[in-house]
C-alpha positions as CSV (number, residue, x, y, z in Angstrom):
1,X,0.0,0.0,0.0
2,X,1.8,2.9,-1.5
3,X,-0.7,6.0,-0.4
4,X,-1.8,7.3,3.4
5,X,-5.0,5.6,4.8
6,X,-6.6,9.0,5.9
7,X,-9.2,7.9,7.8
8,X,-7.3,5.4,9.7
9,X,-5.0,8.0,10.3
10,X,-7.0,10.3,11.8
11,X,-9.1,8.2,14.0
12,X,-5.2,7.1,15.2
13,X,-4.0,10.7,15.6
14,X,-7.5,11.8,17.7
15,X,-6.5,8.7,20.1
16,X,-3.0,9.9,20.4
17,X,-4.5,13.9,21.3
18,X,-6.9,12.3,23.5
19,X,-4.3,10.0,25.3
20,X,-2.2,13.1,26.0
21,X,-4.6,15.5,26.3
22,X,-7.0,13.5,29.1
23,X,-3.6,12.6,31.6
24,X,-4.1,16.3,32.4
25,X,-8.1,16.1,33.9
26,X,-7.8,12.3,34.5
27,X,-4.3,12.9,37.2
28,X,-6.1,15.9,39.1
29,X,-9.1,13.2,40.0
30,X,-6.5,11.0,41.3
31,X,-3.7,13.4,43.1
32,X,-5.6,13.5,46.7
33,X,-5.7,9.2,46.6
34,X,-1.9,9.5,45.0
35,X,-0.8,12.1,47.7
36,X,-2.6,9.6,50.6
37,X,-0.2,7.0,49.5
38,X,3.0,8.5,48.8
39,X,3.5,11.1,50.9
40,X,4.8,14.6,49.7
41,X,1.9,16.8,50.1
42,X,4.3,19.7,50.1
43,X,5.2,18.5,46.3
44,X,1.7,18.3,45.3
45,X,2.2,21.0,42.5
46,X,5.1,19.8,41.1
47,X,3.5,16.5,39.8
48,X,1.4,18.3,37.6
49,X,4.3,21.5,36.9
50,X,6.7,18.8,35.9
51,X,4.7,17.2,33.1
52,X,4.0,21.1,31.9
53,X,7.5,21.9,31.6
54,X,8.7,19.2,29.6
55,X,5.9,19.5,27.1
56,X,6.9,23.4,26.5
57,X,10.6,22.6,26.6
58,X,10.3,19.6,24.3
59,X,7.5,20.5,21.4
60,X,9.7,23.2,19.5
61,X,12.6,20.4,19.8
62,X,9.8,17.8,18.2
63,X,8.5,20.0,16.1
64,X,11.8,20.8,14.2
65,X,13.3,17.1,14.2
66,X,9.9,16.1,12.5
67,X,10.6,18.6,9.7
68,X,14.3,16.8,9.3
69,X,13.2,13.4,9.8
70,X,9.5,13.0,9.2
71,X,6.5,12.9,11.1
72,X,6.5,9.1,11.8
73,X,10.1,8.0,13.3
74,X,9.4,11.3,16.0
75,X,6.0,10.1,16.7
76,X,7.0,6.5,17.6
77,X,9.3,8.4,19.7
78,X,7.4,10.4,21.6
79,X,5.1,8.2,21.7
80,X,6.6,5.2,23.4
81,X,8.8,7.7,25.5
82,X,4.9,8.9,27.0
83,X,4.2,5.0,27.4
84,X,7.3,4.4,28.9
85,X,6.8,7.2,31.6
86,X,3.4,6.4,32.4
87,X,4.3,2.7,33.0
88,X,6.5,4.1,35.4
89,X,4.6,6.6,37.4
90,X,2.1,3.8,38.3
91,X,5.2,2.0,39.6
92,X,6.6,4.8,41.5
93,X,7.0,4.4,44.8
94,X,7.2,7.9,46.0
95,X,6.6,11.1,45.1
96,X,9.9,12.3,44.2
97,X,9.6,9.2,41.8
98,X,6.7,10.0,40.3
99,X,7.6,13.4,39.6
100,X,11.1,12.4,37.8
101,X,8.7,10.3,35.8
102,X,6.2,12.6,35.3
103,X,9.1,14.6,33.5
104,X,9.6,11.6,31.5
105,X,5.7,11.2,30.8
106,X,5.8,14.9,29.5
107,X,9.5,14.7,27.5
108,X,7.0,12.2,25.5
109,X,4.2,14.3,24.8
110,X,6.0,16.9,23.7
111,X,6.0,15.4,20.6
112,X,2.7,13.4,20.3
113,X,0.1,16.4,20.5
114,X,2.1,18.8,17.6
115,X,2.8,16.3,15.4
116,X,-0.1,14.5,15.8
117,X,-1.4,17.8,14.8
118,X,0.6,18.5,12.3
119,X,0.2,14.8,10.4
120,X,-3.6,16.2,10.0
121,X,-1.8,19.6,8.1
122,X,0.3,17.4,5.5
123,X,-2.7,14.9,4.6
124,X,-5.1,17.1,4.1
125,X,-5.8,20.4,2.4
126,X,-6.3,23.5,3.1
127,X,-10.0,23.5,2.9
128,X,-10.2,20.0,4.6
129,X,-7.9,21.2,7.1
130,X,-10.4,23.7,8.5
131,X,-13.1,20.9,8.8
132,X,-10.9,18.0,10.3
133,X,-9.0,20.8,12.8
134,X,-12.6,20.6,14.7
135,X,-13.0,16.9,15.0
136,X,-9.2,17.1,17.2
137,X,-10.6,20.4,19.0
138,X,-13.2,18.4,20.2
139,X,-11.0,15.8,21.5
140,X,-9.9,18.3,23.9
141,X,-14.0,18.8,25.3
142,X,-14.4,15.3,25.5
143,X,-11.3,14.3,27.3
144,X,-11.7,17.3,29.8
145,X,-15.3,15.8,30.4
146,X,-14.4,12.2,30.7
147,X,-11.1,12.5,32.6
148,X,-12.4,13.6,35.7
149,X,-15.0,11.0,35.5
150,X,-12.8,8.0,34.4
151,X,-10.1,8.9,37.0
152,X,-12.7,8.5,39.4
153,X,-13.5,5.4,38.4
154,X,-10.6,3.9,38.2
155,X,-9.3,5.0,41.8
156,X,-12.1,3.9,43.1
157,X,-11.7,-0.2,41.9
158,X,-8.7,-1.0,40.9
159,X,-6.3,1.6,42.2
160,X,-4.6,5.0,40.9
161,X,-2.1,3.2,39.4
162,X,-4.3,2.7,36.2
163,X,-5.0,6.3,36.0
164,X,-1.5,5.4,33.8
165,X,-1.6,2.5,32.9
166,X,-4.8,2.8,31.2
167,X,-2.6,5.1,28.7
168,X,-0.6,2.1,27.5
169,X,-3.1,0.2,25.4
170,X,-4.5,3.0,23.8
171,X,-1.1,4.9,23.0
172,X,-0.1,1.5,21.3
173,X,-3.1,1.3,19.3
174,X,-2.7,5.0,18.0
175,X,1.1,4.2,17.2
176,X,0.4,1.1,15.4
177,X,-2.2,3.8,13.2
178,X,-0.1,6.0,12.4
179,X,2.7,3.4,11.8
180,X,1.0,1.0,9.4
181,X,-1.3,3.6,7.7
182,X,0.7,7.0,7.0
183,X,3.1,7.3,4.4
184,X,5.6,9.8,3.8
185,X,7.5,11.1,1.0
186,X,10.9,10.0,1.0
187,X,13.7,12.1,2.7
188,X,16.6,13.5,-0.3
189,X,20.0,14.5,1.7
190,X,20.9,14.6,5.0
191,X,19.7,16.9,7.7
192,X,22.5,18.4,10.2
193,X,21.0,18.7,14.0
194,X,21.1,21.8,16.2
195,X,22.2,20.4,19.1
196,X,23.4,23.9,20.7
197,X,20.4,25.9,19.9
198,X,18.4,22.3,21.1
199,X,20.8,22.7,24.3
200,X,20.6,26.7,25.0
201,X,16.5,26.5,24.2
202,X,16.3,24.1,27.2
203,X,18.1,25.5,29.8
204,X,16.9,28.8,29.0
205,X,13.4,27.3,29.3
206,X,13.9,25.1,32.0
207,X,15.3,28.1,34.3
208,X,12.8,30.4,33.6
209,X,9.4,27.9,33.8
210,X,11.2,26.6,37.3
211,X,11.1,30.2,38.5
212,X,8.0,30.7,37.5
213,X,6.6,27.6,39.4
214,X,8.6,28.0,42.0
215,X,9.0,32.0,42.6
216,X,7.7,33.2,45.6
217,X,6.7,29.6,46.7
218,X,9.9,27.6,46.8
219,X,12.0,30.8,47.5
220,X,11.2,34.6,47.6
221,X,11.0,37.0,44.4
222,X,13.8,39.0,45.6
223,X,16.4,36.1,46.4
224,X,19.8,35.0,45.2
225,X,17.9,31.8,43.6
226,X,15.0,33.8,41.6
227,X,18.2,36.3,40.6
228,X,20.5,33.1,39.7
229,X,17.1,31.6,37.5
230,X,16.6,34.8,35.5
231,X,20.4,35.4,34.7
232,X,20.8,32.0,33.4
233,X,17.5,32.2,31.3
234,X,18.2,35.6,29.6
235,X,21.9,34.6,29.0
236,X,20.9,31.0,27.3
237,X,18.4,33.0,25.2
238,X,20.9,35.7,24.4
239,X,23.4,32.8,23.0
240,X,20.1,30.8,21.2
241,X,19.5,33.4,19.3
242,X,23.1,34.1,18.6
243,X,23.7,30.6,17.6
244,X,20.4,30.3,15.5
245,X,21.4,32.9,13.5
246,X,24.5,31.1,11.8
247,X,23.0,27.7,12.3
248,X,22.8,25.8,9.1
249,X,19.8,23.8,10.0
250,X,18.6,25.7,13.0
251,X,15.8,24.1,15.7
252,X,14.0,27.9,15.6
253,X,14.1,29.0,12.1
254,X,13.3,33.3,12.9
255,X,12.0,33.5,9.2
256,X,8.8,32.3,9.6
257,X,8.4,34.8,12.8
258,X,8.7,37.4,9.5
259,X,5.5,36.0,8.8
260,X,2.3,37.9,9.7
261,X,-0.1,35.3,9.8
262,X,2.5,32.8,11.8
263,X,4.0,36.2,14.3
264,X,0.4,37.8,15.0
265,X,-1.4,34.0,15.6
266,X,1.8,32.7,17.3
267,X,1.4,36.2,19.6
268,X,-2.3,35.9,20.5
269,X,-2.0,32.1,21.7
270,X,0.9,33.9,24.0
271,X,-2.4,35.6,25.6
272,X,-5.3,33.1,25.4
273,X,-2.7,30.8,27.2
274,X,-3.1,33.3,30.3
275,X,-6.9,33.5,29.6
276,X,-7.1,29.6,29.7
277,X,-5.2,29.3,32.8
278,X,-6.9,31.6,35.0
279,X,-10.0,30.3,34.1
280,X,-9.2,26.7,34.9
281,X,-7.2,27.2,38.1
282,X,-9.4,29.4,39.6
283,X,-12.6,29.1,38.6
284,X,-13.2,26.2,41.1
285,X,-11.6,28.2,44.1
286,X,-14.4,30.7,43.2
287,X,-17.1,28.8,43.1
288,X,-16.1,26.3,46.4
289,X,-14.7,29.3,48.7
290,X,-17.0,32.2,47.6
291,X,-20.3,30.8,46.4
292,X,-20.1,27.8,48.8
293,X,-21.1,25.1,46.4
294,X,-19.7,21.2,46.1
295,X,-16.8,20.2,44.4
296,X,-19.2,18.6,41.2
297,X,-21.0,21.8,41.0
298,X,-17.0,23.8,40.8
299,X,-16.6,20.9,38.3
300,X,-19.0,21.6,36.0
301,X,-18.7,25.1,35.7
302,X,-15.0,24.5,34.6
303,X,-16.9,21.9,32.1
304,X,-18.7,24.3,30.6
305,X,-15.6,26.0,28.4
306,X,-14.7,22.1,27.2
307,X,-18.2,22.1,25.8
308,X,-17.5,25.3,24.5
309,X,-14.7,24.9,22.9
310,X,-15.3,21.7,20.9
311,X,-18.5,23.0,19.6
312,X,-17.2,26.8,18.8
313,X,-13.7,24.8,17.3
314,X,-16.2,22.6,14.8
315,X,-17.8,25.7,13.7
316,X,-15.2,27.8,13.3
317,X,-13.9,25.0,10.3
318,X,-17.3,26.3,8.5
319,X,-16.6,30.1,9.2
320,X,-13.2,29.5,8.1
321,X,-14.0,27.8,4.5
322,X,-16.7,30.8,4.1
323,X,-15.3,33.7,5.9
324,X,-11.4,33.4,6.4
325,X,-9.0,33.3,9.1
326,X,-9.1,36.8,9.7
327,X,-12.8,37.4,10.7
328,X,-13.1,33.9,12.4
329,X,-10.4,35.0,14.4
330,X,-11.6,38.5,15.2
331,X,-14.9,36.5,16.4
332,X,-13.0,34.4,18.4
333,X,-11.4,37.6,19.9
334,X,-14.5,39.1,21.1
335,X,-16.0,36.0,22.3
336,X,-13.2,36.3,24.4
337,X,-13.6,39.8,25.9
338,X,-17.4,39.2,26.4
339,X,-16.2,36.0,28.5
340,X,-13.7,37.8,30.1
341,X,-16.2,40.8,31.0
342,X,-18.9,38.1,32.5
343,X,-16.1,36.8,35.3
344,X,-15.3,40.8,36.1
345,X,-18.9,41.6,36.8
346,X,-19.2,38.0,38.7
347,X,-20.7,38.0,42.2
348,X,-21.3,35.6,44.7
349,X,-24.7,35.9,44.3
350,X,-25.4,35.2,40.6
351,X,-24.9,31.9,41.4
352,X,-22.7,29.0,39.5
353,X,-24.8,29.3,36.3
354,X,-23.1,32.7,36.2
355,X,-20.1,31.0,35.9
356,X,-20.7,28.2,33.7
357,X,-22.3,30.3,31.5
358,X,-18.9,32.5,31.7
359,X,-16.8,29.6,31.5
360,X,-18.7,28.6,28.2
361,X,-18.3,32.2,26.4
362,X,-14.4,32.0,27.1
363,X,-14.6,28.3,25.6
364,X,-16.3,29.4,22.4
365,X,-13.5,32.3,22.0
366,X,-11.0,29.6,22.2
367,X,-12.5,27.4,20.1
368,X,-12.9,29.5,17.1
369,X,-9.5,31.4,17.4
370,X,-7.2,28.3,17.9
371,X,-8.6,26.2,15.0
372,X,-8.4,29.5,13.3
373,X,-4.8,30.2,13.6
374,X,-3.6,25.9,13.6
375,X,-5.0,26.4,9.8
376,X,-3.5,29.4,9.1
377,X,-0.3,28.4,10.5
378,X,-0.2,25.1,8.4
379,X,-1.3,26.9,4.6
380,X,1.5,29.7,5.7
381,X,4.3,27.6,5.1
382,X,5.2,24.2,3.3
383,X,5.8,20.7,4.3
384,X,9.2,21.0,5.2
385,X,8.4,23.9,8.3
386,X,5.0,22.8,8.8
387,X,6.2,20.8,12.0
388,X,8.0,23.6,13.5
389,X,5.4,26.1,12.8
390,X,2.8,24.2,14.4
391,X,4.9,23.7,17.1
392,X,5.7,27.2,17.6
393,X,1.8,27.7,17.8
394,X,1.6,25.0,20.8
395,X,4.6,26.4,22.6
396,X,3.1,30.0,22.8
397,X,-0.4,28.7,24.5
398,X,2.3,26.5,26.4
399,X,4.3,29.5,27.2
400,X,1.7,32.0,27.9
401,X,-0.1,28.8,30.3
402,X,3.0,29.1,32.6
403,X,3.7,32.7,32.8
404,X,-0.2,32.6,33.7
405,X,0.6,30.5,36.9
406,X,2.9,32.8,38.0
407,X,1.8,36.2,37.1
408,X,-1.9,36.0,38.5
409,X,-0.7,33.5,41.7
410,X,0.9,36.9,42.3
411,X,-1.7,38.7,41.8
412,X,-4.0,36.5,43.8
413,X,-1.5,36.6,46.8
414,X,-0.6,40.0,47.0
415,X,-4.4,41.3,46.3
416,X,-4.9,39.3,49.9
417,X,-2.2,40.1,51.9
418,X,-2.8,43.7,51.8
419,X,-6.5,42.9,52.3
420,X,-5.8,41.0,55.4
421,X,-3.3,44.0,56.4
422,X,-5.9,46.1,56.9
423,X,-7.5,44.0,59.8
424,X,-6.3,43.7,63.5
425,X,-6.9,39.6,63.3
426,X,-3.6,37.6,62.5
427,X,-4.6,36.2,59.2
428,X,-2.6,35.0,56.4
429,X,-2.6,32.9,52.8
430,X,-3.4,29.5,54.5
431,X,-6.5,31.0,55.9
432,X,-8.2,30.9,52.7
433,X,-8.0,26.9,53.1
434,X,-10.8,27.0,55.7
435,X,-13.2,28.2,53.2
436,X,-12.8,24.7,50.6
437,X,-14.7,22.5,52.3
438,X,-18.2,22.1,53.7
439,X,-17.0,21.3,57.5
440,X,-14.3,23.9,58.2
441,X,-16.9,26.5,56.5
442,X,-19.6,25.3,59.2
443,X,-17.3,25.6,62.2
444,X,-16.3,29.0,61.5
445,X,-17.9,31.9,63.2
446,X,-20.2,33.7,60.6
447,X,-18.5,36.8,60.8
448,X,-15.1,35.3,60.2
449,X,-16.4,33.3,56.9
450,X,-17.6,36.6,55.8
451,X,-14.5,38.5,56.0
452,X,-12.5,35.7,54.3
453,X,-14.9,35.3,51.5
454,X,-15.0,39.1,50.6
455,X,-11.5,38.9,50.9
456,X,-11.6,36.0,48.2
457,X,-14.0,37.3,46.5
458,X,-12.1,40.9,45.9
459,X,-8.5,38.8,45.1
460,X,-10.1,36.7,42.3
461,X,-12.0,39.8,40.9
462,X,-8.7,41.9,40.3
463,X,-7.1,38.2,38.7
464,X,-10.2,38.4,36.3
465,X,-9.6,41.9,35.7
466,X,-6.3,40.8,34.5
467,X,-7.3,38.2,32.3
468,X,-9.7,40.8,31.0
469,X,-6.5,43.2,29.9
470,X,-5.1,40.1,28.1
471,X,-8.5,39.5,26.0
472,X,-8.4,43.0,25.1
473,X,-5.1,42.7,23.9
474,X,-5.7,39.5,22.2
475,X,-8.3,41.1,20.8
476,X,-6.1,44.0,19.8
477,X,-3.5,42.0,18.1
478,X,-6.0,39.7,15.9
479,X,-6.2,42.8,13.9
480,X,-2.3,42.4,13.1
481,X,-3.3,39.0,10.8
482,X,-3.3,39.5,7.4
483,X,-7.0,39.8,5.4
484,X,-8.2,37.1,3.6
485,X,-11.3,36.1,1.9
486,X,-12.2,32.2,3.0
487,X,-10.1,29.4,3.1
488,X,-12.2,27.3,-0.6
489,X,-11.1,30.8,-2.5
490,X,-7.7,30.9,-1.3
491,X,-7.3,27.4,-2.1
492,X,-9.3,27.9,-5.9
């Protein structure tokens, strides 16, 4: 067989997004049993920071070496690297093991979700393209649905171990897929390897994600460590770019960053990434500590955006074919602001539909502008940067996800501490814990739960207000993507 099964290949890629995609959702359901076991509460975070961090370092690596050596041989790669890890993290015995293998995990997945997208780019055109990018969008909706709901499952009878292990079967079934069923064209020459810009791009990454995660938590702002972090970062970058520039064959080729449709898309993911994480880590803190409501009902509300966003991503294929990239993206952009405005105006009393309905709005915006700007990305550029530039696109949201943590957990602390300044009670960040569960709520004097939720209540506003700024500027910078008339009479 001499020619790409499509279909096969696509139903094998979707299982590969959804096998990455769901450990995300599927791990948070299983952290408090995982946590009772091990130990390590005090490296709670870290299990879910370190698999972030290796995806961003990794998928502009990925996305290059699939350019130089095809999609297939790096997917197997990644691919049984992710298997490999998970196998392990259900063996770990601790959680200083599981985290080491939860870098491994991510080192692998780093790979599978770009060029898993990306296979979808070179199989299918440009009009196709906008279609198929919504069937993999709503991968992302389903597996934030069913995560939470299988994890549960699983812990509950056979053990959290096979929150993992459940990966294995199905990541071998989407390998064998795309093994058996895709065919490439052949490769002509041979391909010389960054490895300094690979190197310099990784410690500059790693140093400045770990201060991020770790800044102000694991050591102060102002310290010798944050100070070390930052030098190391700006000098590896400073010597990336150096090097890239008189690399033959270099891992971050700047000249697609010349162009508009790849900068301005590549820019706006930097923003939606800080949109997407304030909505998903706090968002249920809301809800719980504010508007006193269960865990499920928190849940749901986060749910809402993954039903939005599979739904808006689908339909923004159709807008794309008939409109263009431009306006689809521009009514992603507002979608986004809109969402963003509902959580400013929020208040306790509107209730959780409020939110959901919130939640949803911010999920349409993303849905329409990221299929939006994957199919731009791929008809910008041929085959032979397609897997970098998509990569680029993934790294951004990745990028912009992180700097999210750590700019609005600023925002959140600070916004309290100089709330609880004002008072004459010794109150600090830990006494925001009383107000996530039912029982510490109900032995609280009334007066006290009142003070901590407005407190709360004000901190979370001024992190929306935030995310607000960064919809508007999203917004703004959509208007820097070239004009185009729809995707059919680009392609005619």
């Amino acid at each position: 067989m001499n020619t790409t099964n499509r279909p096969l290949v696509l139903a094998s890629v979707m299982l590969a997004m959804f096998v990455g995609a769901v450990e995300a959702t599927i791990v948070a359901t299983a952290m408090p049993s995982i946590a009772a076991d091990l130990g390590g509460f005090s490296k709670y975070s870290w299990v879910f920071s370190a698999y972030l961090l290796m995806t961003t370092v990794t998928v502009l690596i990925y996305g290059k070496l699939s350019d130089i050596f095809g999609r297939k041989p790096i997917f197997t790669f990644g691919i049984l690297l992710f298997l490999f890890g998970s196998l392990m993290c259900g063996l770990a015995s601790s959680m200083d093991q599981l985290i080491i293998y939860r870098l491994i995990q991510g080192m692998g997945a780093g790979a599978v979700l770009p060029i898993a997208t990306t296979i979808v780019g070179d199989i299918y055109s440009a009009e196709e393209r906008a279609k198929i990018q919504g069937y993999l969008a709503s991968v992302w909706g389903i597996s934030a649905v069913s995560g939470p709901a299988i994890g549960g499952i699983l812990v509950a009878t056979v053990g959290w171990e096979y929150v993992f292990w459940v990966n294995i079967p199905l990541g071998i079934l989407a390998l064998a897929g795309v093994v058996l069923f895709l065919k490439e064209p052949k490769r002509n020459g041979r391909a010389t390897i960054d490895y300094a810009g690979a190197l310099l791009l990784t410690v500059g990454l790693v140093s400045l994600l770990y201060l991020m995660v770790e800044g102000g938590v694991g050591f102060e702002w102002l310290s010798l460590s944050a100070a070390l972090l930052l030098t190391i970062a700006l000098l590896s970058f400073a010597l990336f770019v150096f090097v890239e520039r008189k690399a033959k064959d270099p891992i971050m080729p700047f000249d697609i960053w010349k162009n508009r449709t790849i900068l301005y898309a590549n820019l706006v993911s930097l923003a939606t990434g800080i949109i997407l994480i304030s909505v998903s880590s706090y968002l249920p803190t809301y809800v719980t500590g504010v508007m006193e409501q269960p865990a499920a009902i928190a849940g749901f509300t986060l749910t809402a955006m993954s039903i939005g966003w599979p739904i808006a991503a689908t339909v923004s294929g159709r807008l794309l074919i008939r409109f263009g990239y431009f306006r689809t993206s521009l009514a992603g952009g507002l979608f986004l602001v809109i969402g963003a405005l509902l959580f400013v105006v929020m208040r306790p009393e509107y209730g959780p539909w409020w939110a959901a309905l919130s939640s949803f709005v911010i999920g349409i915006g993303m849905g329409l502008t990221s299929t939006a700007f994957i199919v731009s990305i791929q008809s910008a550029v041929n085959y032979d940067k397609r897997g970098v530039a998509t990569a680029s696109n993934m790294f951004m949201r990745n990028l912009g996800s992180t700097i999210g943590v750590a700019l609005l957990g600023t925002v959140l602390n600070t916004s309290l501490l100089n709330y609880f300044s004002k008072s004459d009670e010794d109150y600090n960040l830990n006494s925001i814990n009383s107000l996530l569960t039912v029982d510490s709520r109900a032995d609280m004097p009334a007066d006290t739960l009142q003070y901590l939720q407005q407190g709360l209540s004000l901190a979370l506003q001024n992190v929306y207000a935030l995310m607000a700024v960064f919809a508007v500027i999203s917004l703004i910078l959509i208007f820097g993507l070239p004009r185009d008339k729809g995707v059919r009479k680009n392609v005619e």
